[in-house]
N, C-alpha and C positions, 0 to 999 in steps of 0.2 A: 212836618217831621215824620219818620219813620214811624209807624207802629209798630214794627215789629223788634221790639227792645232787646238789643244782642247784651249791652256791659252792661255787667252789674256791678261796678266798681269805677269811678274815675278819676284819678290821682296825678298831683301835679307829679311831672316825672323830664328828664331832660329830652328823652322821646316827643316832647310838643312844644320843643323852642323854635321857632321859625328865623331866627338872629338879628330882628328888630326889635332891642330892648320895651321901647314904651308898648310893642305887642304884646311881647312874652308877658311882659307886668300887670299888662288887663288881663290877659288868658290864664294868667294864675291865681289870679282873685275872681275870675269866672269861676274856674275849676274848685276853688273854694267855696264861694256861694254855693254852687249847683250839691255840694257835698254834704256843706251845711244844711240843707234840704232836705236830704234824704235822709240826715240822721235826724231829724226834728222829732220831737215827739209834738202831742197833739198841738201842746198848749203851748209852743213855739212856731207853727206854722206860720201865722199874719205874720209876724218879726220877720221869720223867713221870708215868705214871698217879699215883703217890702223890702229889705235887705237888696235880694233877686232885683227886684226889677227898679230899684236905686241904679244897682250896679249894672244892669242892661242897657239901662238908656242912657249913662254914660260910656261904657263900653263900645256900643253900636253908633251913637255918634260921633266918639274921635275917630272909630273907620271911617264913617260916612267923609267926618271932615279929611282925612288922609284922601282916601281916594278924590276928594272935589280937588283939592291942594296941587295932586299930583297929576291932575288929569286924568287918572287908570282907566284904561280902558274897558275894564269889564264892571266899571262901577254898577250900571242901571242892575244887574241879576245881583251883584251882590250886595247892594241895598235893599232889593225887592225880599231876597232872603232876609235879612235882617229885621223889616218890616214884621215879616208872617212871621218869624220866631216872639218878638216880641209881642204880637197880637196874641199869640197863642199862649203866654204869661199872662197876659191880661185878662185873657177869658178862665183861666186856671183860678187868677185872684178873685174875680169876679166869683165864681163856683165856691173859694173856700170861705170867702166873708159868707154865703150863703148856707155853711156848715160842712159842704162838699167836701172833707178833708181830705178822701181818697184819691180827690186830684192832683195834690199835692207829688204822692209819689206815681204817678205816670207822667206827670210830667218829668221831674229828677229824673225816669230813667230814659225819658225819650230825650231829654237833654242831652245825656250821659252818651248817648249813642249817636248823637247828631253833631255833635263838636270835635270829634275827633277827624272823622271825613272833612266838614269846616273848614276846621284848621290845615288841613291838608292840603288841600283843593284852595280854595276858596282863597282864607287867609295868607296862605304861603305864596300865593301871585301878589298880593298885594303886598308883602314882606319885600318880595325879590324889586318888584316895581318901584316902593321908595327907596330903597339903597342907589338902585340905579338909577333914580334920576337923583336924588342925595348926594350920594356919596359914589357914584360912578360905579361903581362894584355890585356885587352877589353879598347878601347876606351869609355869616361867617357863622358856623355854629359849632360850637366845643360839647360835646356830649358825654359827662364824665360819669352819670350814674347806667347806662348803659353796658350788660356784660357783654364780654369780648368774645368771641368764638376763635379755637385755638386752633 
């Protein structure tokens, strides 16, 4: 993950719908947790991470399983991503059971910065990959919170 932490904020927003529903629904309950996180205070932290990486290793495995499903082509890097994001939660949890609380929030913002590109890259080939082999088509996305430029 980046070290060098740009957002300091990240909010579910229709800007990170990729138009394969069962995606968007994990990456909105990502963007949840990871928020949930950074607003912890001390004595919520463990709930948090556990929360965190509940919802990681479910999240990361229904991709794993989509892309096995669907054959995707670029699965092996985007597994191997998945992997070292998850390793790096764990070594976090590991750190704050140890009292380490201030890992807590570098992680949240290396999160915060590393999901967005993700999702962009990453996740949205695998978006467009199940529709078409699914549903023959391009993922459709309606983006209503989105200002319009006049």
């Amino acid at each position: 993950m980046d070290k060098n932490f740009k957002t300091e904020k990240l909010e579910w927003s229709d800007e990170l719908l990729l138009g394969y529903g069962p995606m968007d629904s994990v990456h909105q309950e990502f963007v949840e947790c990871v928020a949930n996180l950074a607003a912890a205070n001390e004595s919520e932290l463990l709930e948090r991470m556990r929360q965190l990486i509940v919802h990681v290793e479910h999240h990361f495995d229904e991709e794993n399983l989509w892309m096995n499903q669907t054959n995707f082509p670029a699965k092996e890097c985007h597994i191997d991503e998945h992997a070292a994001v998850l390793k790096s939660i764990m070594e976090v949890n590991a750190m704050v059971v140890q009292g380490d609380t201030s890992a807590c929030l570098r992680l949240s913002k290396a999160l915060m910065d590393w999901f967005p590109g993700h999702a962009d890259y990453l996740d949205s080939a695998l978006a467009h990959w199940i529709c078409k082999q699914r549903l023959g088509g391009k993922p459709v996305v309606i983006r209503r919170s989105i200002p319009h430029a006049h």
